[in-house]
N, C-alpha and C positions, 0 to 999 in steps of 0.2 A: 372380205370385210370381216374383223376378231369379232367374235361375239362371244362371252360367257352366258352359260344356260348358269342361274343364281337363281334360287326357288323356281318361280313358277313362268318367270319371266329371260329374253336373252336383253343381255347389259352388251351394246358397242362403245367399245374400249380403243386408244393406240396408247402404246409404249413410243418411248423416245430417249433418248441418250444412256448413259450410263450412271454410275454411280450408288448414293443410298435413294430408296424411292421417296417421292414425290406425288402424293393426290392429289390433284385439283378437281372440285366439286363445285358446280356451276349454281346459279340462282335459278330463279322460279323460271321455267321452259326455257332457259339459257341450254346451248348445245355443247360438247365437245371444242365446236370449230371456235367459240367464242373467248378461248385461253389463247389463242395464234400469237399473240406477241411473249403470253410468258413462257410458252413449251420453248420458242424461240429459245427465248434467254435463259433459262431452265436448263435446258437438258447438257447444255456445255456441262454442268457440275454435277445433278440427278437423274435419274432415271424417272422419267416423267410420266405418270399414268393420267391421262384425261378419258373420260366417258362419259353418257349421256344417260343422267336419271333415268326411273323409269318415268312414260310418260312424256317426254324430251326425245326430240331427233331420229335415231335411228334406234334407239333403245324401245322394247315395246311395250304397251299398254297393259293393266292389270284388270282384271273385276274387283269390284269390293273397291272403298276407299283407300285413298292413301294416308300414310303416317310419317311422322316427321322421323320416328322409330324405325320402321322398313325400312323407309332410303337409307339410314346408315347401316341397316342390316344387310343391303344391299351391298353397299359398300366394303364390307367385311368380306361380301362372300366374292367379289372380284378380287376384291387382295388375295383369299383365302387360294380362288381357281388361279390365279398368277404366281401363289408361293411366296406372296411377299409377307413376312413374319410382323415385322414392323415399317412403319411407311411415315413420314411427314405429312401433315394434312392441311390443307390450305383449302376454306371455301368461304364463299363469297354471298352474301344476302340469304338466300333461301340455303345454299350449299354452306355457309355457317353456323346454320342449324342444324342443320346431320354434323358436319363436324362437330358441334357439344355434344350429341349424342352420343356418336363413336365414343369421345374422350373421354366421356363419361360413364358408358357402358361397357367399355375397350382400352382399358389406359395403358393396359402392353403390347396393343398394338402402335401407340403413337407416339414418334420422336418427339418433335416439335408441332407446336397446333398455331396457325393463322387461322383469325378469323376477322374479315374483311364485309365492312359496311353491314353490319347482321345486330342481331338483337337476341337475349335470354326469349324473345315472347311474352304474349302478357301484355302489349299498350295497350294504354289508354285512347281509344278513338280520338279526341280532342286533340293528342300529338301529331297525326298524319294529317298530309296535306291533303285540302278538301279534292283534289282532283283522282287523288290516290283510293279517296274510300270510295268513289263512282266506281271504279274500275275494281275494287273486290268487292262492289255490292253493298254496302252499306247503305242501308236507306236514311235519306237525310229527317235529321234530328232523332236517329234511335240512334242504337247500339248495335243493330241486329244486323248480323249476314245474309244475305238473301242472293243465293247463289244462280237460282233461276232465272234472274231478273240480267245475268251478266252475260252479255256478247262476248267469247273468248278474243275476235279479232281488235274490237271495240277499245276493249280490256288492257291487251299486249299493246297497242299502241299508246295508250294514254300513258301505261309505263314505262315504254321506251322515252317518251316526250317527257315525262320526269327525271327520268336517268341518266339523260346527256346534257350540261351544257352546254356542249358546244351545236351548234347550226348545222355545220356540217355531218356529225355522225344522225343528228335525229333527220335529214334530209334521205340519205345515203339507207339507215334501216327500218326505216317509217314499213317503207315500199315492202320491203321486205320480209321481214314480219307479217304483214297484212298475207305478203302469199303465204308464209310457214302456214300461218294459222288456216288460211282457206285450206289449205292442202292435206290438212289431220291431225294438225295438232291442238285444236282447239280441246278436244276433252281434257289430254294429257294436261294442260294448261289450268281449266278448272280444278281438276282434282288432284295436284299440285298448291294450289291458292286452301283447298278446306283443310290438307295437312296441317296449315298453318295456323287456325282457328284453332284455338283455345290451346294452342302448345304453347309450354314455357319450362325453362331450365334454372328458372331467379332461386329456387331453392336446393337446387342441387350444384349449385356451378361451382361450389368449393370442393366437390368431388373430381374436377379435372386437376390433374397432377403435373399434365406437360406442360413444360416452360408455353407462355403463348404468347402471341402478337397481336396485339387488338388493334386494326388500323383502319381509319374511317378519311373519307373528306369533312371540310368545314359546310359546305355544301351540296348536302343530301340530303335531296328533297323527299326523299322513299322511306329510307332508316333514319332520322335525324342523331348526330352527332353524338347526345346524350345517352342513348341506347348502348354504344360502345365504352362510354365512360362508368357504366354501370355494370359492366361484363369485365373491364379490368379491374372493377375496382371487388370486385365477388371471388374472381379468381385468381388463387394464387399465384405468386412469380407469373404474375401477368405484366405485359407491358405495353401503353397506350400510347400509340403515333395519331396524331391529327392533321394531316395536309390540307393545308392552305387553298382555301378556292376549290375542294375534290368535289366532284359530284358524286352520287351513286354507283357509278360507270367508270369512275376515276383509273381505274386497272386499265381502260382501255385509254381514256383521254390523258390522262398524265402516267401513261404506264413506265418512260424511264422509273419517276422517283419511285411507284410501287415497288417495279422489279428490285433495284436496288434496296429500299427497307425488306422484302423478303428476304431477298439474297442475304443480306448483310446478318439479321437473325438469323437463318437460318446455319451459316457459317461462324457465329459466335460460340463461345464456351459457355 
């Protein structure tokens, strides 16, 4: 089982195909296993690095809270323990936000930057859907996070049950999830969700230099729509894809047309 020892923590990693590398960086307590269709299609042309935040899967736990800053330092220091100099960076909701980091902290580490159904940080409550602020604790009619108050298991399902539209994936990992979480990932999952509280990149996002892909669904009930057209429109030589009918989850439910808008940027001049 690859583990890099990255500060204080070990990061479980796989490598996959050949080529220039390839990060994929997952959402909020998303694992490694959860890329399976893009490593798939991926590694025919990249060398594909998927791994698990800390906090996430087989990756482990830290003291002290977490930062949306860490995980990409994180991130830096698997490249780092890998040798990979420079990497393409592709994450996804929560793993979109370490990706501005990196890019932003690290812009000669990054070829091309995807960033997939994610936000600069920063909403406004009012934007999220009322099922969404249950599940990060929002107590109705404030503004206020109240983390105490939040069942992790409770939590991850209400999110899954937003993220899919389709029947069948939210049938299939309802179940499932509910075990992750009984089984230890419930902190990792909370202190994953307070990284997110009060981060935002809205005033720095003209400091990303990498070409990027800003690619959302029309139907995301998590990150809505809007979020993504405000991150292309910040950062430079950015460019905004909108699919038709995407959910949150769209990578996995309409993953042909993602793989292919990745591939096909990632493969342009």
């Amino acid at each position: 089982m690859p583990k890099a020892k990255v500060s204080e923590i070990n990061i479980y990693y796989e490598v996959h195909g050949q080529g220039e590398p390839l990060v994929l960086i997952q959402g909020l307590s998303g694992s490694h296993s959860a890329w399976v269709f893009q490593a798939r299609a991926f590694k025919k042309h990249y060398q594909v690095i998927t791994f698990d935040n800390r906090g996430a899967g087989k990756t482990g736990k830290s003291s002290g809270p977490y930062t949306i800053r860490t995980m990409a330092e994180d991130t830096i220091g698997l490249l780092d323990y890998l040798g990979v100099d420079k990497a393409h960076v592709l994450g996804i909701s929560l793993g979109g936000m370490i990706a501005q980091e990196i890019a932003i902290n690290h812009p000669e580490k990054v070829r091309k930057l995807v960033l997939a159904c994610t936000s600069a940080g920063g909403e406004r409550r009012t934007d999220i859907h009322p099922e969404m602020l249950v599940a990060i604790g929002v107590k109705e009619g404030t503004a206020a996070v109240d983390f105490s108050s939040v069942d992790p298991v409770e939590s991850m399902s209400a999110i899954i049950s937003l993220a899919f539209n389709r029947r069948l994936y939210r049938m299939v990992l309802l179940p499932l999830s509910r075990i992750s979480m009984k089984l230890g990932g419930g902190a990792g999952h909370l202190e994953q969700m307070e990284a997110v509280v009060g981060y935002s990149t809205i005033d720095r996002l003209h400091l990303i230099t990498a070409r990027t892909l800003v690619i959302t669904g029309t139907d995301d009930r998590i990150v809505p729509p809007h979020y993504s057209e405000v991150l292309a429109s910040q950062i430079p030589n950015a460019r905004l894809v909108k699919v038709e009918g995407g959910s949150h989850s769209f990578f996995v439910e309409m993953r042909g047309r993602f793989n292919r808008e990745v591939l096909d940027f990632l493969s342009g001049s």
